[in-house]
C-alpha positions as CSV (number, residue, x, y, z in Angstrom):
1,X,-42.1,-75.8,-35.4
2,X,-41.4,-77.7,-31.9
3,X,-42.3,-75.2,-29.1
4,X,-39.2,-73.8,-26.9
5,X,-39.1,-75.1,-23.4
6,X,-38.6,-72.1,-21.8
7,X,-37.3,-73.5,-18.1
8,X,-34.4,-74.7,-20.7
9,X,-33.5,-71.5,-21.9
10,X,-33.8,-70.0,-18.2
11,X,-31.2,-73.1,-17.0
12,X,-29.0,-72.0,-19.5
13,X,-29.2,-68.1,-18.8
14,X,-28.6,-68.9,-15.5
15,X,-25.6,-70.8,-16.6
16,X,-24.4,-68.1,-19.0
17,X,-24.4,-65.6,-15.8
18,X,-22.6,-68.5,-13.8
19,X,-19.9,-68.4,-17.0
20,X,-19.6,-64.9,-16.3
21,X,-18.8,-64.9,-13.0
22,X,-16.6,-67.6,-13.2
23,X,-14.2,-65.3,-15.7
24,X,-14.0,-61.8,-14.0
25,X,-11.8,-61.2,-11.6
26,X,-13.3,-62.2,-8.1
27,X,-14.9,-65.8,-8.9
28,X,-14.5,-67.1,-5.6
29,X,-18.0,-67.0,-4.6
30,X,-19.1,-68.6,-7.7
31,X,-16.9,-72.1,-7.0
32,X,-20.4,-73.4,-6.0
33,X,-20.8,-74.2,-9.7
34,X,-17.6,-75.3,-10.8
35,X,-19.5,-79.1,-11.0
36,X,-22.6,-77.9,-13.8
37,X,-21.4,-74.1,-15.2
38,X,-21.0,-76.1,-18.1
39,X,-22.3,-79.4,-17.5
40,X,-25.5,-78.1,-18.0
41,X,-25.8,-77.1,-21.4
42,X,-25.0,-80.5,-22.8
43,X,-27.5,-81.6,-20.3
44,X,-29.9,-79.4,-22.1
45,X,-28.8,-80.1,-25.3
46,X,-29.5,-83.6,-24.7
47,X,-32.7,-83.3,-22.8
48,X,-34.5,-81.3,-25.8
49,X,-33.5,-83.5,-28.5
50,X,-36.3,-85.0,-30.3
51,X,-36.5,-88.1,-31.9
52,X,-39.6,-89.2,-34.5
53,X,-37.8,-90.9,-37.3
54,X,-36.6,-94.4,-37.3
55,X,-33.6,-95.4,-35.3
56,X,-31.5,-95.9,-39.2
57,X,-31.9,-91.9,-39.5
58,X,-31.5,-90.7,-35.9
59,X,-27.4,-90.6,-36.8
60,X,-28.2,-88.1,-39.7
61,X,-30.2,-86.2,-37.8
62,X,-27.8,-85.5,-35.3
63,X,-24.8,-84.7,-37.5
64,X,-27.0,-81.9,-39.6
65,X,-26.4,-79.7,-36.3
66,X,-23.0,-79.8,-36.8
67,X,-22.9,-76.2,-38.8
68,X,-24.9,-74.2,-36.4
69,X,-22.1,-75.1,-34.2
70,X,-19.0,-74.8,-36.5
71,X,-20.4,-72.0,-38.2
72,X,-20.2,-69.6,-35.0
73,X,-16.9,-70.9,-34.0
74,X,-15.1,-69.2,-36.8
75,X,-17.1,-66.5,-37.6
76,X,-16.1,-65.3,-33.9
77,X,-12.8,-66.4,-34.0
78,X,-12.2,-64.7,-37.1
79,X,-13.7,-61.5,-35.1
80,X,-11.6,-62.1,-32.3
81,X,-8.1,-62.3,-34.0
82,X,-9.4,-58.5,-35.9
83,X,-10.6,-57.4,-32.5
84,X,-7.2,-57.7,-30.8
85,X,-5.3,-57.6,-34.0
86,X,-2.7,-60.7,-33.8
87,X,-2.6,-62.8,-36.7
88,X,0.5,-64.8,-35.5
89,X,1.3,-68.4,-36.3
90,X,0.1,-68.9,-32.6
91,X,-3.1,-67.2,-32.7
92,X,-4.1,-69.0,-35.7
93,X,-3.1,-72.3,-34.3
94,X,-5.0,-71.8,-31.5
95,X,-8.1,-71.7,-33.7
96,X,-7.1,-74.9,-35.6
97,X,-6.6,-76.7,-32.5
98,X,-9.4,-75.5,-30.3
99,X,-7.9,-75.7,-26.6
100,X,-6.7,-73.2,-24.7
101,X,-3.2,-74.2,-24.8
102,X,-1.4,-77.6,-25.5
103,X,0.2,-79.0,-22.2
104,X,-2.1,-79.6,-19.0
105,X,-2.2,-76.7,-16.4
106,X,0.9,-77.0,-13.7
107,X,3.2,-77.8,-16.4
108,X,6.2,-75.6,-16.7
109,X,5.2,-74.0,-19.6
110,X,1.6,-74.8,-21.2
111,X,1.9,-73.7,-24.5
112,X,-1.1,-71.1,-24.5
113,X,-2.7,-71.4,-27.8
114,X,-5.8,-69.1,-27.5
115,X,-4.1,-65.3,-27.1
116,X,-6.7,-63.5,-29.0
117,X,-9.7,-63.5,-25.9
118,X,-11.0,-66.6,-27.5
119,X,-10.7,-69.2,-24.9
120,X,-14.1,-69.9,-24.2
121,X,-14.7,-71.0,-28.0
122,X,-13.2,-74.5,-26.7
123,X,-17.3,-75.1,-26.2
124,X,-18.6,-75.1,-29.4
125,X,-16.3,-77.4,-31.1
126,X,-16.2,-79.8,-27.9
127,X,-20.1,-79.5,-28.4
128,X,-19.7,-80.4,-31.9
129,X,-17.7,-83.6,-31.3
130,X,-20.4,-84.5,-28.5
131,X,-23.0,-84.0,-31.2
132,X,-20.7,-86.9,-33.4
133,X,-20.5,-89.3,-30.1
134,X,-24.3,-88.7,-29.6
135,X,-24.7,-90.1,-33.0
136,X,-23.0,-92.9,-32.3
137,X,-24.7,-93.7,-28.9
138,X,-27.9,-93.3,-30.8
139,X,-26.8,-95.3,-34.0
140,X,-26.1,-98.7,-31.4
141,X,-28.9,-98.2,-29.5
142,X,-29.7,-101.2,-28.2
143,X,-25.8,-101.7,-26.6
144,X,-26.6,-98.2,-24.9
145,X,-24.5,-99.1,-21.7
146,X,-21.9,-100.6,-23.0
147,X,-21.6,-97.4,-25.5
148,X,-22.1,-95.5,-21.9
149,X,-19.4,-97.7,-20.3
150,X,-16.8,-96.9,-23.1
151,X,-17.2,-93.3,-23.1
152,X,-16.5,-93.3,-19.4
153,X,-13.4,-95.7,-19.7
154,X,-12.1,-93.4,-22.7
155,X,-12.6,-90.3,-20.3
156,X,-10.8,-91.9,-17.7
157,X,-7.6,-93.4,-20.0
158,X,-7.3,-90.1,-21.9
159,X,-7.4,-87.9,-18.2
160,X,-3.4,-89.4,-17.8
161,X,-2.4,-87.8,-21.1
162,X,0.6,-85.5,-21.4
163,X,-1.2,-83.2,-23.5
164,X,-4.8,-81.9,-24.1
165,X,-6.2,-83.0,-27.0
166,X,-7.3,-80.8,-30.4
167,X,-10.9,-80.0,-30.3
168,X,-11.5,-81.4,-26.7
169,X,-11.6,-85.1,-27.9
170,X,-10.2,-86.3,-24.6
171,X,-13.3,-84.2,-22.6
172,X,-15.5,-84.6,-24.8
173,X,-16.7,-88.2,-24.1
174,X,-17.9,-87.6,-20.5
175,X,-19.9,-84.4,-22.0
176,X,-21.8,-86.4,-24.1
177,X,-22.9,-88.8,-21.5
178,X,-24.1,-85.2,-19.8
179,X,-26.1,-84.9,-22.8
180,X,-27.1,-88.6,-22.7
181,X,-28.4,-88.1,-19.2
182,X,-30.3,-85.1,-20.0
183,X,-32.2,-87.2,-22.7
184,X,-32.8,-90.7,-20.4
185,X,-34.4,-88.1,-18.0
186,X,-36.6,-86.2,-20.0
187,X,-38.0,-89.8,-21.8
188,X,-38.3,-91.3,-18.4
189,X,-39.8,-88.4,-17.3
190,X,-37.8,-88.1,-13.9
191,X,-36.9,-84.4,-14.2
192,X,-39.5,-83.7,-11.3
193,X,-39.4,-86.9,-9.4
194,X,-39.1,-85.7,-5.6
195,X,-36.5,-88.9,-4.3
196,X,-34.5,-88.2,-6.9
197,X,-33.9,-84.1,-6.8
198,X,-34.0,-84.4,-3.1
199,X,-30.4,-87.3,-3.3
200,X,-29.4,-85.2,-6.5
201,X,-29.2,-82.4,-3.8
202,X,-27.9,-84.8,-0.6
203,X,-25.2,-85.2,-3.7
204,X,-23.9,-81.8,-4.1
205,X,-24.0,-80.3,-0.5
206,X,-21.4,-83.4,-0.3
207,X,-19.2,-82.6,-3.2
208,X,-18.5,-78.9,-2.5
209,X,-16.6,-79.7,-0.5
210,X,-14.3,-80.8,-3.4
211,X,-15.3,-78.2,-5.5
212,X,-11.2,-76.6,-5.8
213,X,-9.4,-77.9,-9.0
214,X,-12.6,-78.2,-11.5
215,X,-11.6,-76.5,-15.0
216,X,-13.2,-79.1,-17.7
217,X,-12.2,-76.6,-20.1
218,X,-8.5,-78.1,-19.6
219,X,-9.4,-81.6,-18.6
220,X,-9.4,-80.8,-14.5
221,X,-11.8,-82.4,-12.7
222,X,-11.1,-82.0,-9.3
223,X,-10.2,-84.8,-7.1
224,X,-11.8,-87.2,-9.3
225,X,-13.2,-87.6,-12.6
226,X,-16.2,-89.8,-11.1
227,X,-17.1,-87.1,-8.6
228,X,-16.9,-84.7,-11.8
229,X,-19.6,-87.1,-13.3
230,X,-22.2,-87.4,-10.6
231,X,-22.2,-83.9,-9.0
232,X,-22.2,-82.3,-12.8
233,X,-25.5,-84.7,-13.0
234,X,-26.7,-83.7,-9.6
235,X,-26.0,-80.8,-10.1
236,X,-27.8,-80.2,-13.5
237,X,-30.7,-82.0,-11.8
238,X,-31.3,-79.0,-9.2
239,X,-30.4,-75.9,-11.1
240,X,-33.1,-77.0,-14.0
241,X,-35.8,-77.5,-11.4
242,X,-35.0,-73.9,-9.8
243,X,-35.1,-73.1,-14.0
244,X,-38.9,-74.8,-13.5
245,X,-39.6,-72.9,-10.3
246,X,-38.3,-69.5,-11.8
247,X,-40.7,-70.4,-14.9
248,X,-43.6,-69.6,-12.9
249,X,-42.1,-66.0,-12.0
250,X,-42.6,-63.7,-14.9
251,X,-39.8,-60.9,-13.4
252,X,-37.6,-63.5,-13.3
253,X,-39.0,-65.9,-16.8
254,X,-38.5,-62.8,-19.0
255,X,-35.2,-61.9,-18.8
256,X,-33.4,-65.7,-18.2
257,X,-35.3,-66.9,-20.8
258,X,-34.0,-64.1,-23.3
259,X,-30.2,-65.1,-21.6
260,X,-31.3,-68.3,-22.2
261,X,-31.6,-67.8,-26.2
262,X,-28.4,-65.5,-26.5
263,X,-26.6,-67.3,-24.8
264,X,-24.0,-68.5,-27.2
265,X,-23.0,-65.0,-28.3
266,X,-22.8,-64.2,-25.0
267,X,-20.5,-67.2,-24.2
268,X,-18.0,-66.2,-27.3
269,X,-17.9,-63.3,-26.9
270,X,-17.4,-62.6,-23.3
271,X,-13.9,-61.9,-23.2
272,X,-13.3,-58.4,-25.5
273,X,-16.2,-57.1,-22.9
274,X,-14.4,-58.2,-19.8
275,X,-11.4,-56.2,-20.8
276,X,-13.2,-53.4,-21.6
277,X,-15.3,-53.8,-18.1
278,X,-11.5,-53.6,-16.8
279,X,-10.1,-50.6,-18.7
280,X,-13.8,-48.8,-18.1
281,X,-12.8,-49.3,-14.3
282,X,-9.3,-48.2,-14.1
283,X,-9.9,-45.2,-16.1
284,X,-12.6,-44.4,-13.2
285,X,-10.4,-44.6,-10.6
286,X,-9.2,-41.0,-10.8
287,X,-12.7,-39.9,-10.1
288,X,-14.2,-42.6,-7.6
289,X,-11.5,-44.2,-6.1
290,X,-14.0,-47.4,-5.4
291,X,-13.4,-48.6,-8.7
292,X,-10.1,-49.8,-7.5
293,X,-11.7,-53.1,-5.5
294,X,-11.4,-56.4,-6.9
295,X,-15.5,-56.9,-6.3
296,X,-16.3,-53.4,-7.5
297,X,-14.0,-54.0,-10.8
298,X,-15.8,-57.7,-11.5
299,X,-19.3,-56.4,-11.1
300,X,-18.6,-54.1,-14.0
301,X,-16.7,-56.6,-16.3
302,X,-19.9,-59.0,-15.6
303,X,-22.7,-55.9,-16.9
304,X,-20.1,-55.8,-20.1
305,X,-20.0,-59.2,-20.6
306,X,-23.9,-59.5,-20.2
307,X,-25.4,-56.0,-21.8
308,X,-22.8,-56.3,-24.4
309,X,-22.8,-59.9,-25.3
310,X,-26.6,-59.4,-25.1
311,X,-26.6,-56.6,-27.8
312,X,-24.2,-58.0,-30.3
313,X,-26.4,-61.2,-30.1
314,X,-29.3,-59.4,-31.1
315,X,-28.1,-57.3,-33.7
316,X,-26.7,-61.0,-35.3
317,X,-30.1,-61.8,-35.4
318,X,-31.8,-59.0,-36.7
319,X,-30.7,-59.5,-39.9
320,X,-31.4,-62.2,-41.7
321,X,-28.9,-62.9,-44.1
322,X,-26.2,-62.2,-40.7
323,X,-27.7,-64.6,-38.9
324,X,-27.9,-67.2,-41.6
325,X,-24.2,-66.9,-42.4
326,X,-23.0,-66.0,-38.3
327,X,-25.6,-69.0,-37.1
């Protein structure tokens, strides 16, 4: 069995706390991350694939993940829609199309297509269709760049649509050259490389200044696509050396790393905990008027998210038969 990296799973519990923060109510202090929060895992997906068969197979390969993404996607969502009990035409439809809702943000009205809490599921079947374009970066090879230069061009054509596109298919693209990134650094092993995390750095100190505007769940990348692209990479670059740094403290290994591997529970599931982190805080009001602030009110929908994301995500995986049909 091929050994975890665990400064991987610490990136991406790092990222999962970022998420978090980025969906309660008081974000602001979080818009540092809007570039990478999720950026970086398809950077990680792509930096710990692993490649020994022959290029003729590699496609295959790829495409068998496929189920450990879709199978999550509708065991939660099927959770979700029980959880806040709508079964309407428009919650369901939500699920079929994967996108939070049908029209870009700043349109009069965007059709909202995820009602059920379930908005953050956009991931796993954007992920899946990044998987499918990986495949096909990896299947022509040896026209790499020009398969690089399409993906861009296709990001950049389908930015101007009218609508967002079912399953993120008009995002998805760019994510997978995130992932393809991820992999041409770990094989040219420039993860580390000094010159580069040092301009990977000049990079970002640059572009938050242009952080406002950056929502890739609904195709917005700010105040330019390109910008998107090279601070998410700069971006990923820094936080996964901290991740390497952080590997070498065990207070801080331990528990990122266990983030790190429930991650994805953590990510689906955010939402029901969120608004019970809410309810949790105005029913506290009476006693400790402090629960009223905004900050106060966010720091307890985060611990929901986290402790309870955490705990549903291990009882998954305690059992398994669960996990084999959940994962």
């Amino acid at each position: 069995m091929k050994k975890r990296l665990e400064f991987i799973d610490i990136a991406k519990g790092i990222g999962i706390i970022l998420v978090l923060f980025n969906h309660v109510e008081s974000c602001q202090w979080v818009t540092f991350s809007s570039f990478f929060v999720i950026s970086i895992f398809f950077f990680c997906s792509g930096y710990t694939f692993s490649f020994n068969q022959e290029e003729k197979f590699r496609f295959i390969t790829v495409v068998k993940k496929l189920p450990k993404l879709l199978k999550p996607y509708f065991f939660f969502s099927v959770l979700l829609l029980l959880i806040f009990n709508d079964f309407s035409l428009r919650a369901i439809s939500g699920i079929v199309y994967s996108r939070y809702c049908f029209f870009p943000i700043g349109t009069d009205d965007v059709c909202r297509l995820f009602i059920v809490g379930n908005f953050p599921l956009w991931f796993l079947t954007c992920m899946s269709l990044c998987y499918l374009f990986y495949a096909v970066y990896l299947r022509f090879f040896k026209y790499k760049y020009i398969v690089l230069v399409v993906y861009f061009l296709a990001s950049v054509a389908m930015s101007h649509l009218p609508i967002l596109l079912p399953w993120s298919i008009d995002t998805a693209p760019l994510l997978t050259i995130f992932m393809i990134l991820g992999y041409e650094i770990k094989v040219r092993n420039l993860l580390t490389e000094k010159w580069l995390v040092l301009i990977c750095a000049i990079i970002y100190v640059f572009a938050l200044r242009f952080t406002e505007g950056v929502n890739i769940s609904v195709r917005e990348y700010g105040n330019s696509l390109s910008l998107f692209l090279v601070a998410g990479f700069a971006g990923c670059m820094i936080l996964t050396n901290l991740a390497l740094l952080l590997e070498k403290s065990k207070a801080c290994r331990i528990p990122l790393v266990l983030l790190g591997r429930h991650s994805l529970t953590i990510f689906c599931m955010e939402i029901p905990f969120i608004v019970l982190g809410k309810d949790i805080a105005h029913r506290m009001v009476a006693f400790y008027p402090i629960f009223e602030h905004t900050s106060v009110v966010s720091i307890l929908q985060f611990m929901c998210a986290l402790i309870g994301g955490f705990v549903l995500s291990w009882l998954l995986n305690k059992n398994r038969m669960v996990r084999q049909i959940v994962f």
